[in-house]
N, C-alpha and C positions, 0 to 999 in steps of 0.2 A: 292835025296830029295823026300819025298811022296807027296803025292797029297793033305794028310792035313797039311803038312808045310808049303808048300806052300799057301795055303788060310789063314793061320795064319797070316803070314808074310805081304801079301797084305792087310792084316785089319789092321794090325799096321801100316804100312805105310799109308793106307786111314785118319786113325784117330791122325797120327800127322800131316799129311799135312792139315786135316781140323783143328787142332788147332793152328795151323802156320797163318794159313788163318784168323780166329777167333782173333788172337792175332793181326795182323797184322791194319786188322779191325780199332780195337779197336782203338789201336795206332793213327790212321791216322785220326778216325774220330773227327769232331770238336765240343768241345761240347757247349751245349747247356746248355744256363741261361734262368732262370723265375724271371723275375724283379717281386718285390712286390712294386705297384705304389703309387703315389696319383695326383692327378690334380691342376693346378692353377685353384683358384678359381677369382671371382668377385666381393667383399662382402665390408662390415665393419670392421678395428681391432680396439679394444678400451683396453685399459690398466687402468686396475678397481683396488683399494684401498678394500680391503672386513674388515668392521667391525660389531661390534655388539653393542647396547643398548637397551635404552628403548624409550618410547613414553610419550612426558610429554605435558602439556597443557605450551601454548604460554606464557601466565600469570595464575597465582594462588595465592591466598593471603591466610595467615593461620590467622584465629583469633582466640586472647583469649580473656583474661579478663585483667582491670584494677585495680580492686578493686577481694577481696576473698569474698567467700561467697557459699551459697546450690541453686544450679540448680533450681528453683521454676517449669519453665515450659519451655520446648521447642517447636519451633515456625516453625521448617524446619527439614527438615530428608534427604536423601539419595538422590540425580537429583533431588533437588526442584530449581526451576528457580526463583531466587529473583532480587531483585532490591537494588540500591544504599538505605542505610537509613535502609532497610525493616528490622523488629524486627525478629533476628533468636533466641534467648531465653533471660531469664529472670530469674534472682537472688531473693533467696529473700530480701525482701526490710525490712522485721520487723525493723531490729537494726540502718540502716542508715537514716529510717525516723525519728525513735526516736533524732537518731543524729542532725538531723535535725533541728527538733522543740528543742531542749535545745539550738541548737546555736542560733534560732529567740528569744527564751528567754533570751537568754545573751545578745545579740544585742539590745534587751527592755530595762533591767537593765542599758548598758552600754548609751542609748540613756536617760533614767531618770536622772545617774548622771549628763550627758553632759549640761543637762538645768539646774540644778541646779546649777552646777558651773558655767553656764554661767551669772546665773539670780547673784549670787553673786559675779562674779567677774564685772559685771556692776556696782554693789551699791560699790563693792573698787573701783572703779576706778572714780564714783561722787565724795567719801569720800575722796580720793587721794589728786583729783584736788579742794575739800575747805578745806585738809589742818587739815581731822578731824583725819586719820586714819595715822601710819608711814610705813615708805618704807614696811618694813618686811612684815608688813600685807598686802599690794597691792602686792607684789613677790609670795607671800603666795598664796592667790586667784589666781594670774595670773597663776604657776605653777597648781595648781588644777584644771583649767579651760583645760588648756593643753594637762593635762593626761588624763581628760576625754575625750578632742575632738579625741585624738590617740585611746582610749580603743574600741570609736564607730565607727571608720574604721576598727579598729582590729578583733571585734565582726561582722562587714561588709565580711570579708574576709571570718571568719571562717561560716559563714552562705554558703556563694559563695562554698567554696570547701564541707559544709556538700551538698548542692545540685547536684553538679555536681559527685561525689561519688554517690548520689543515682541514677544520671542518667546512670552512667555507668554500672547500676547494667538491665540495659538496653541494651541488646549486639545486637549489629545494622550490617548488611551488611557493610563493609568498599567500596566494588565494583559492580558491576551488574554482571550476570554469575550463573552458575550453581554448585550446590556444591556435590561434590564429593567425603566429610569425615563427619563424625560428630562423634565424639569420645566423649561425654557427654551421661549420661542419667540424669532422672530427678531424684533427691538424690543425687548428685555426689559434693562433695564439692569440690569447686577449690580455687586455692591459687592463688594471683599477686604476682611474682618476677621476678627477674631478666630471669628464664628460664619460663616465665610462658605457662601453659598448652596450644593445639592448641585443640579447641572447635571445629571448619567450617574449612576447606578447599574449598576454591570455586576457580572454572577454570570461568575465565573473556569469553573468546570465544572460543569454541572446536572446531570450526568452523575452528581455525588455529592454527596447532600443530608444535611439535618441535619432532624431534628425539634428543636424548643428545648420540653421538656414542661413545664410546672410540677405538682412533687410535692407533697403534700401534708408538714408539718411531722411528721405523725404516722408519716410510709411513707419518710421518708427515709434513716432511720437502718438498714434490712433494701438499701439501694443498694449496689449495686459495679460499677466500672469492668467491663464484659466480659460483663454479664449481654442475657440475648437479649430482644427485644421485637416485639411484631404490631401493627400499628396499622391503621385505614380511616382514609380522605377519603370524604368527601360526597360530593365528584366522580366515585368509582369507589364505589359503595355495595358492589358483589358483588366488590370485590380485596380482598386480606390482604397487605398489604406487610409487611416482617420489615426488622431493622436490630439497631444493638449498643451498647449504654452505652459511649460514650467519657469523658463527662464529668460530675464533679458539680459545678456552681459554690455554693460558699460565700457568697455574698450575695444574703439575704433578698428576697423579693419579696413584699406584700402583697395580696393579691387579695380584694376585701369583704371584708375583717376579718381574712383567714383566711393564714395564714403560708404561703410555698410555696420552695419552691427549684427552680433551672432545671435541667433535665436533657437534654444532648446527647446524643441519638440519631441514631448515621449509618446512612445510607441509602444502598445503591448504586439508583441512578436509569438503568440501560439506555436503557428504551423512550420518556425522557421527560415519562411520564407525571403524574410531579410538578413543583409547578409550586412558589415561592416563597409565602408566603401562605395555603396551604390548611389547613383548620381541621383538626387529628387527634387522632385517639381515640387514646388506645394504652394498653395492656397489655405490662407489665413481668414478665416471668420471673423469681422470685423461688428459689422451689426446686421442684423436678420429682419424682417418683417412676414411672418407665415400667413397664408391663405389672405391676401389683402388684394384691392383691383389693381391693376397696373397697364401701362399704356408706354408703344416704344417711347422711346425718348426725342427720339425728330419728331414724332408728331406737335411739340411747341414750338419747333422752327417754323411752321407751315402759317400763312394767311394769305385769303386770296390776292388774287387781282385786286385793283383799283378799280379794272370796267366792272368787274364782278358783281363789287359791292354795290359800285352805281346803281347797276340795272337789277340788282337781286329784289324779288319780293317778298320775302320772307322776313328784310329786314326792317326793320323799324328808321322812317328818320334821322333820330337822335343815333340809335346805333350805327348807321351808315358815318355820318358824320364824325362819330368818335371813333371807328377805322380810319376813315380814311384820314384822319389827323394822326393817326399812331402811323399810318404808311408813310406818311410823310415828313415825317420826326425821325428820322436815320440815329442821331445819337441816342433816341429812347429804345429803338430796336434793338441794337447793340449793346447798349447797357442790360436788357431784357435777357438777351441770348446768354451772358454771361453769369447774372444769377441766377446761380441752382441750387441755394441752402435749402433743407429741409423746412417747409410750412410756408416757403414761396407762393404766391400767386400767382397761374397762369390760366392761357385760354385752350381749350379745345375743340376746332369745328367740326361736330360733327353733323355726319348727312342723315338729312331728313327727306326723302325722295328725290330728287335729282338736286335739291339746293344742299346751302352748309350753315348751321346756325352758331354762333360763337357760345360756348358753357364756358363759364370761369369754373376752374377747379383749383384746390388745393396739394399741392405738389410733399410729396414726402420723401422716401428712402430714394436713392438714383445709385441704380451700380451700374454705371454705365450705358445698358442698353435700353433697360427697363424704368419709368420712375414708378413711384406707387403714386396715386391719387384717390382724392379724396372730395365729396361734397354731389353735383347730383348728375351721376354715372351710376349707369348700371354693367351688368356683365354682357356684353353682346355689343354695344353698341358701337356700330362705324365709326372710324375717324379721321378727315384727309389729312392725307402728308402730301399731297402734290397734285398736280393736274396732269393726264394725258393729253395727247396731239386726237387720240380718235378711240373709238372703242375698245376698250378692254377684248382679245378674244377669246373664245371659250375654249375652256380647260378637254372639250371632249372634241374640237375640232379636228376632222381627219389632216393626217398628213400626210401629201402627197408622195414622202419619199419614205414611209414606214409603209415594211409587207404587210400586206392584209390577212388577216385571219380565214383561215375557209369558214366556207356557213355552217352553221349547224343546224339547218333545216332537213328535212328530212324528204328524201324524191321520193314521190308515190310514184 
């Protein structure tokens, strides 16, 4: 054999025995998991109703008219602040005065007849009683005397209604308050019927407003009278206005397809700031739990690995074995992920230096992102929701494509 087979040979042998080694390694070494965490926290959960509406004044009365007629003159425009009574426009009056005085003139006429038939049914009824005049003719008079007395209440009446027809040609505040529409101009002929036109919209106090929400068919039945609610306006995007369920109304509203029922939310309104009409978000307070621990909500979707459990030392026998019988039971997991009632039993691993040990906890309020728990948690402690591929890295790592700061060291 040469002397370069020989160096051959011992390099091959060098470099399987080092991948023996390498392999070997490998094998034996133990690996290593990066928990991706989160912490119990110490907070508030609250479980919120989210709808949407509008903003409407507490009270508003819409006024028309009684009587038809041409807008003569109006007397309030746009945020005029009126009073009960106060003249907000005016008809004109040409044709119902007229009206007027023909019915004082029938009422004249009908009060001439009335003395006349009275002055002669007096002189029938002297004649009657000596006996001068026969039945017929005191019946006569007496019926005469009669229809006149009727004709001059008659004429009474239609005097009364030609008056009050002209007063109404008079359009008065019905309430106190601020008005908010006026849909007339001066020219505008309006008609009284059954649908007649709305002249004034006036809000009685802005000072106290309503939200009208529509809830959804699914979130209505979790409602009650008294429960508290936040809402924003567009208008104020950074305010948090607050208000209180007065009312659930019972009749349906349809909104694209979708069932809704109306929900009164009062508002006290101070500064103004709300206006009739503006669009609102709000959130409904449903149930609350203050100052309680709580933990996100994925953290009870999380359990390790299978190899995990196997290899883990932290765990017990028996416990290893009743994971990995719950990994392996698919319809018990699913059924798990699914219940989330209040006083639930679930598990949470948290990390205890690089392992994860399972705590049963007791499950409470869940709004979605947070649930509360309960039993033996303290505030701080880790909790995995998942596994990394490799080391978390550090929050103060440079980055190579941020400018660097000058120093602030000082050249001597």
């Amino acid at each position: 054999m040469t002397k370069k087979s020989i160096i051959i040979s011992v390099l091959v042998v060098v470099v399987i025995s080092a991948l023996g080694f390498y392999y070997y390694q490998s094998q034996n070494k133990a690996k290593v998991y990066y928990w991706r965490s989160v912490s119990i926290e110490r907070g508030d959960v609250k479980v919120l109703i989210t709808a949407t509406g509008t903003m409407a004044a507490d009270t508003s009365v819409d006024v028309g008219v009684q009587v038809s007629g041409t807008i003569a003159s109006i007397k309030a425009d746009f945020n005029t602040v009126v009073k009960k009574n106060q003249i907000l426009a005016v008809l004109d009056t040409t044709l119902y005065y007229a009206t007027k005085l023909d019915a004082l003139a029938a009422l004249q006429r009908a009060q001439v007849a009335f003395e006349q038939a009275q002055r002669e049914f007096k002189r029938a009824s002297f004649l009657f009683e000596n006996k001068v005049i026969a039945q017929v003719d005191y019946d006569l008079a007496l019926t005469t005397y009669q229809t006149a007395k009727s004709n001059v209440v008659s004429a009474k009446s239609i005097v009364n209604k030609a008056a009050i027809n002209l007063r109404y040609c008079t359009i008065k505040a019905p309430i106190s308050g601020l008005i908010i529409a006026r849909n007339v101009q001066i020219g505008n002929m309006v008609i009284a019927s059954f649908t007649s036109p709305v002249l004034f919209t006036i809000a009685n106090n802005l000072k106290k407003m309503q939200v009208q929400a529509n809830v959804d068919e699914a979130d209505i039945g979790q409602l009650k009278v008294g429960q508290k609610a936040i809402f924003t306006v567009d208008a104020y995007p950074n305010d948090v206005f607050s208000g209180e369920v007065t009312q659930i109304r019972h009749s349906p509203v349809v909104v694209s397809s979708v069932v809704n029922y109306v929900v009164i939310i009062e508002v006290p309104n101070p500064a103004l700031k709300l206006i009739p009409g503006l669009t609102v978000n709000a959130n409904i307070s449903i149930q609350e739990q203050k100052n309680v621990l709580k933990v996100a909500t994925s953290a009870f979707a999380f359990t390790p690995t299978a190899e995990y459990i196997q290899n883990a030392v932290s765990l017990s026998e028996n416990t290893k074995k009743f994971w990995l019988q719950k990994i392996s039971d698919n319809s018990e997991l699913k059924k798990q992920e699914i219940v989330e009632t209040n006083g639930t039993k679930g598990f949470l691993w948290v990390i205890k230096d690089k392992d994860v040990i399972p705590i049963q906890v007791i499950k409470g309020l869940n709004d979605g992102a947070f649930t509360q728990v309960s039993g033996s948690m303290k505030e701080g402690y880790l909790v995995a929701t998942g596994i990394n591929q490799s080391a978390p890295t550090e929050t103060n790592a440079s980055n190579p494509f941020m400018p660097k700061m000058p120093s602030t060291k000082k050249t001597k």
